[in-house]
C-alpha positions in Angstrom: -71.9 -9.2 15.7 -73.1 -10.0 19.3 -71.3 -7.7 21.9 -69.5 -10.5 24.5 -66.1 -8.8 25.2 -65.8 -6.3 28.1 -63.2 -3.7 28.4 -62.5 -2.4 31.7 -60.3 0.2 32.8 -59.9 2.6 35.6 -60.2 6.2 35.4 -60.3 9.9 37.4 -64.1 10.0 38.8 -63.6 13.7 37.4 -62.6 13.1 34.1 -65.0 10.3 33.9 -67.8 13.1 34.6 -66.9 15.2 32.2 -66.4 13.5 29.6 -69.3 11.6 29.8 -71.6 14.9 29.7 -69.3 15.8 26.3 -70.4 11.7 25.4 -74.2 12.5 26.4 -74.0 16.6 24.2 -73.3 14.3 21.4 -75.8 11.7 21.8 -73.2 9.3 22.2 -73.3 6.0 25.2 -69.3 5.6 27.0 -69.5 2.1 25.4 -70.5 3.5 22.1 -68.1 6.2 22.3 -65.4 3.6 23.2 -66.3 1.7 20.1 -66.0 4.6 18.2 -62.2 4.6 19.4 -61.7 1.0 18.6 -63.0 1.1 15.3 -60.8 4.2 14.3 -57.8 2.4 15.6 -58.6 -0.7 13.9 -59.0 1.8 10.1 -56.0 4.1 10.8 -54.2 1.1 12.4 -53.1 3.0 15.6 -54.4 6.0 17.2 -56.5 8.2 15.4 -54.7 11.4 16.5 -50.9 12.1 17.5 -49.3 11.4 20.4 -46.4 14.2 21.4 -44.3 15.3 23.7 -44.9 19.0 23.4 -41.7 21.4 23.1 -40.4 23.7 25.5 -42.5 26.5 23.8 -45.9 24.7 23.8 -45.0 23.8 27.2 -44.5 27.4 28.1 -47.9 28.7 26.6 -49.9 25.9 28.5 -48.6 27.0 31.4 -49.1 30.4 30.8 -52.4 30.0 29.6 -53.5 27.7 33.1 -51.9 30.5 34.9 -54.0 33.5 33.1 -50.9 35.0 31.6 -49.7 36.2 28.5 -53.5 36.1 27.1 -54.8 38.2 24.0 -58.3 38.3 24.5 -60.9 39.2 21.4 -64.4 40.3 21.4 -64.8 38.2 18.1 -63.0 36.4 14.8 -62.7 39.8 13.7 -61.0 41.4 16.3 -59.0 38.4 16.5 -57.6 38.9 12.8 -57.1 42.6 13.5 -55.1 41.7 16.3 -53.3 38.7 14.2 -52.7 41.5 11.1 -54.6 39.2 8.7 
C-alpha cells in the first residue's frame, strides 16, 4: 500500500534525540518505528502496553530512585539474588 498519509506531532527536541538514537541502535527509521506503533494498536486494538496511574508506593520509589536514595546496588545477578534471599 502506497504511503500518502502524514502524521505530525510535536515533541521535546530532547526526547526526540534520544529516542531516535534508541530508533537508529535498533536499525529502526522514526516513521518506521511509528508504524510499528500503529500497527500494534491496530492488532491489540488499543495500546500495546498499560497505561497507569502509579500508586503512592511506585510513586515513592521513582522519586527516591531520581534522587539517589534508598538504592541497593549489586555487582551482578548473583549478588542481586543473595541480597533478594532467592
Amino acid at each position: 500500500m502506497a504511503k500518502t498519509a502524514t502524521v505530525r506531532a510535536r515533541i521535546e527536541p530532547e526526547l526526540k534525540e534520544d529516542v531516535e538514537k534508541l530508533f537508529e541502535k535498533l536499525g529502526l527509521s522514526a516513521t518506521e518505528a511509528i508504524t510499528v506503533f500503529y500497527r500494534q494498536v491496530k492488532l491489540r486494538n488499543g495500546l500495546p502496553f498499560n497505561v497507569v496511574i502509579p500508586n503512592k508506593t511506585t510513586e515513592k520509589v521513582f522519586k527516591d530512585t531520581d534522587a539517589n536514595r534508598n538504592l541497593i546496588r549489586c555487582e551482578d545477578a548473583d549478588d542481586m539474588f543473595d541480597k533478594l534471599g532467592i
